[in-house]
N, C-alpha and C positions, 0 to 999 in steps of 0.2 A: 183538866179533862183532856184524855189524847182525841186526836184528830179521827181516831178513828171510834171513836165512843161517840163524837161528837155527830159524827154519819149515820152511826151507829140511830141515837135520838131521834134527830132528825128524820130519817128516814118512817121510826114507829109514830112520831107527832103526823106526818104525812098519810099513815096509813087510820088513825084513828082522825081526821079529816074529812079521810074519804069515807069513814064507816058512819060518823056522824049526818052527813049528809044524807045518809041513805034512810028508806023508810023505816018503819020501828019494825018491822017482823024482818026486814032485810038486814038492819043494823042486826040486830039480834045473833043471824045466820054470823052474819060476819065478826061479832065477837067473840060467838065460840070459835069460828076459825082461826081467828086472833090470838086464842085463850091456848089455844091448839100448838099453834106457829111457834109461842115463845115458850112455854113448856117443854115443848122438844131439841128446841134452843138449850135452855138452861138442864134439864135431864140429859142430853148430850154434851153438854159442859163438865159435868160433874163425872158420867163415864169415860173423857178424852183426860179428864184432871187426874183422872184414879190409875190408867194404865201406864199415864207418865212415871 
């Protein structure tokens, strides 16, 4: 795994952390935001892969 995958991880293991912590109607908010974040991630992956 490159180093940068590996921040990469880390960083999402950090962020579902912090969502667990939180209360169930709060976690909630924060997994569709979650669900949001890396969606747009990956859909803009695939559009930056296609122009190349």
């Amino acid at each position: 795994m490159s180093e940068e995958m590996q921040e990469t991880d880390d960083a999402l293991m950090s962020q579902l952390r912090l969502v667990e912590d939180q209360p169930l109607a709060e976690r909630a908010r924060a997994y569709v935001q979650l669900h949001e974040e890396l969606q747009g991630r990956l859909e803009g992956g695939d559009a930056a892969a296609s122009r190349s």
